[in-house]
N, C-alpha and C positions, 0 to 999 in steps of 0.2 A: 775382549768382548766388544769395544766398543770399534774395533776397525771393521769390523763386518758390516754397520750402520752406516758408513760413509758409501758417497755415490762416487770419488772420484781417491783415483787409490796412487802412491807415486811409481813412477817408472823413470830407471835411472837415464842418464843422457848415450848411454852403450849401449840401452838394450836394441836388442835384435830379434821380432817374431822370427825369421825365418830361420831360428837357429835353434825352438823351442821343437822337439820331437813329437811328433802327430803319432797318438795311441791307432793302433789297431784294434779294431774290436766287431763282433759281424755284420755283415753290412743288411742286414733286416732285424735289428733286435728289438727287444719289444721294453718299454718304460714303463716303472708302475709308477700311477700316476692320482691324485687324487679327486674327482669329481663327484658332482649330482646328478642323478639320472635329469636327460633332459626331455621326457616326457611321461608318461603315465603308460606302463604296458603290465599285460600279466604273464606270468610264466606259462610256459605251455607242457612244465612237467606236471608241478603241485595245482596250478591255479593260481598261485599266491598273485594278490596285484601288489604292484611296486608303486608310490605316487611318484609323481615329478619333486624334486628337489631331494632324494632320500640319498645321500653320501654314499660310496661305494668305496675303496681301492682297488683303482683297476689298472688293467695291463692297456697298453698304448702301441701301435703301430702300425707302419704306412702302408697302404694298398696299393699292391704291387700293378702293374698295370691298367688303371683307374686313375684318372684325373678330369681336371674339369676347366679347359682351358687356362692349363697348367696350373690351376690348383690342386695340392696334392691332399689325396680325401685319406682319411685316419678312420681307424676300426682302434673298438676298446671291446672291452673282455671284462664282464663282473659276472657276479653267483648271486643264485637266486637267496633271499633271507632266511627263506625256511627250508627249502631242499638240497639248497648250496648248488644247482643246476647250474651250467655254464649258459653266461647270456655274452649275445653279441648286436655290437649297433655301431653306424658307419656313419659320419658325416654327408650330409647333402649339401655343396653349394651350390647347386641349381636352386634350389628352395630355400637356401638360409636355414636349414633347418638340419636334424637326422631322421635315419633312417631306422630302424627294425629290421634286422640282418638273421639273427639264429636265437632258437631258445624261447623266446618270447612273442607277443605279438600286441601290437599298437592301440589300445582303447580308442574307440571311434570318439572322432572329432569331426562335426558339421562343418567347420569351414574347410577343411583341407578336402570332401568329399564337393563340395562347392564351387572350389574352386578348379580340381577337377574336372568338372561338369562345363564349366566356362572353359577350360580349354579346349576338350572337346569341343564343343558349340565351333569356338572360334577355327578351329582345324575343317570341321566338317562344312565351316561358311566358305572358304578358301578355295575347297577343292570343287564344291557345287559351282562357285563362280569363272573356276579357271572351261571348268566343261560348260558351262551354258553360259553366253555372253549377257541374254537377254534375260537373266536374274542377276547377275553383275551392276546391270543397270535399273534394274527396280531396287537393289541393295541402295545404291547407293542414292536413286531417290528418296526412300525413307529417310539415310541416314541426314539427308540433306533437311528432308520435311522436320525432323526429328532436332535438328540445330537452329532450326529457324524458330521451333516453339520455345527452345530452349531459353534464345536470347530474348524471345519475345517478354516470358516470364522474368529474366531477368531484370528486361528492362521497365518490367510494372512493378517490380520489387523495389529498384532505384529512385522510380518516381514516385512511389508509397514514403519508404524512407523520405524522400526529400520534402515530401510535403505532412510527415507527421514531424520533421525538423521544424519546419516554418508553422506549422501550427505550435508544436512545444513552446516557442518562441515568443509568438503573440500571445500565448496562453500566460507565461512566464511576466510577459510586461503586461498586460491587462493584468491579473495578481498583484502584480508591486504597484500597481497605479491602485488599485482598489484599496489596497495597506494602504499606501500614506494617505487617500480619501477618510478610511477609516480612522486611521492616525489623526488628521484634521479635524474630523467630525467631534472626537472625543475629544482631543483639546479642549474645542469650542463648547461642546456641551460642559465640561469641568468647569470653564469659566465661566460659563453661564451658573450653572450651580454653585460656582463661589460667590458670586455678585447676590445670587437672591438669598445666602447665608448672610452675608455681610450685609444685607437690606432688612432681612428679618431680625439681624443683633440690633441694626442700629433704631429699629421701631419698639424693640422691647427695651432696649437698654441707652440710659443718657448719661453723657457727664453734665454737673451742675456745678458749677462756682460758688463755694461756700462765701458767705457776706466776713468782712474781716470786724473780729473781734476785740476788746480793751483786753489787756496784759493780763487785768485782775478780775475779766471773768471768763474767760477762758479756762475750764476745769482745768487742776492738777497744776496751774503756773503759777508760781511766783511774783507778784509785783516787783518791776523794777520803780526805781523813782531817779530824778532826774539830780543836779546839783541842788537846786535850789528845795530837793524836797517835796516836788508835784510828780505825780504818777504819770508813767509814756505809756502810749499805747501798742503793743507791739504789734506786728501781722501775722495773721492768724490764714490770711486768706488761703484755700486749697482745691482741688477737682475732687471730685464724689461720684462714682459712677451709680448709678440710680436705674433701677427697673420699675418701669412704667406699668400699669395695670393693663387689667385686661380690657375697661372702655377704652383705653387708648388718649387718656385723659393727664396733662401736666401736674405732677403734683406740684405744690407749693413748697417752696422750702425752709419755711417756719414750722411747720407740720413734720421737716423731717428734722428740728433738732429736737430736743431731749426737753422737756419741763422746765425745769432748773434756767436753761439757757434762754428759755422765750421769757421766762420772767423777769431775768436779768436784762432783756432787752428792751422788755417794755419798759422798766422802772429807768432804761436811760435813754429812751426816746422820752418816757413824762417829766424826765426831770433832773440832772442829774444833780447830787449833792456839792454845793462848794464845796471847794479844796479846801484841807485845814493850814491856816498859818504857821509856821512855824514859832516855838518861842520865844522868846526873846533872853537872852542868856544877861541877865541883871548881875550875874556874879561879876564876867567879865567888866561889865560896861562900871560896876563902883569900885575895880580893881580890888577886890576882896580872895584872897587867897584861903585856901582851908590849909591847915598845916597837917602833917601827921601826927600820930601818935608820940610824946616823948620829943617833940619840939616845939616852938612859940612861933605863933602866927605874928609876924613884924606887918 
């Protein structure tokens, strides 16, 4: 199965074509062959129409007598679908095309009837010109006037194009120049808008440096005390950010601590209390020992 696949088959290093016997067989025979109709006709027994592309098995062969500078033109042979009529159609290479030969006949087609027509035309301009000189020469001044408008429009198409190029173009950089104008613009206005945020926080809102406070009245601390038993004062000092009223007016900042603490402050701007002395340890100094329990004091 698989050596039929291959493109290239071996051949031993003796062979010899001219030694392979050439079949006889008739020299006009006819090949069935499988195609699609290659155009749209109808039967001229039933009516039936056949489209283009509809598969046949047909018979194949060469027309005897007929060629076309030495191409050689081929007739095929299929049956109608519904009457089984014998149909015939011939290659054209004059035309690239076929023919419609027996049996059936060609569904009209406007260009091939068109084209047609232009050949005539051009046959019957040919022969006018060979017999009358002086349409020969109005022929060919039309065909002259006729090229001269030709290139003319071509060349206002060329200049059209080139100058909607060169407009695109400035169009194109006037646009990118506008963008980044507007790019700048909006920058600047952002930063402007951040500046009078940042001017509005800082009119509503202050930081104020709290005043530093003693160890022991500072809510919630501890006093420490020192060796000798006097109180330190620790630092208390902190920032407080503070929003300003609506007259626009500094609050004080006695006002903004707590009760407790402005009273505490007054009573030690009026006065503060001496430090208490420590006492004086008399056990030590008459060398008096306590003894424990269960022993004698010596």
């Amino acid at each position: 199965m698989s050596e039929r696949k291959v493109l290239n088959k071996y051949f031993p290093p003796d062979f010899d074509p001219s030694l392979i016997p050439r079949r006889k067989g008739p020299k006009n025979s006819q090949q069935v062959v499988r195609l699609m109709a290659p155009f749209s006709m109808r039967c001229n027994t039933c009516g039936e129409y056949i489209y283009k592309g509809k598969k046949f098995n047909a018979r194949k062969e060469t027309v005897e007598g007929e060629d076309y500078y030495g191409i050689k033109i081929f007739r095929f042979y299929i049956k109608c679908t519904l009457c089984s009529a014998e149909i015939t159609f011939k290659t054209d290479p004059k035309n690239t095309d076929y023919a419609a030969e027996h049996g059936a006949s060609r569904n009209f087609e406007p260009w091939r009837d068109e084209k047609e027509g232009e050949e005539e035309d051009r046959l019957a301009r040919l022969e006018e010109e060979e017999n009358n000189p002086m349409k020969a020469l109005e022929n060919r001044t039309v065909d002259a006037k006729r090229e001269m408008d030709v290139l003319d429009a071509l060349q206002d198409i060329r200049a059209r194009n080139a100058r909607n190029e060169r407009m695109g173009q400035s169009v194109d950089l006037m646009a990118r120049i506008n963008v980044e104008e507007i790019e700048t613009e909006e920058d600047r206005r952002r930063k402007e808008e951040e500046d009078e945020d940042e001017m509005i926080v800082r009119e509503v809102f202050t930081k104020v440096s709290m005043p530093t406070l003693p160890a022991g009245l500072v809510p919630g601390s501890s006093g420490s005390s020192s060796s000798d038993g006097s109180p330190t004062e620790a630092s208390t000092s902190h920032t407080v950010t503070v929003k300003r009223k609506a007259d626009d007016v500094e609050p004080d900042i006695h006002s903004l601590l707590p009760e407790s603490t402005r009273a505490l402050l007054s009573a030690k701007v009026a006065g503060a209390p001496p430090a208490k002395k420590p006492k004086a340890d008399l056990k030590n100094k008459l060398g008096i020992k306590i003894a424990k329990k269960g022993k004698v004091a010596v």
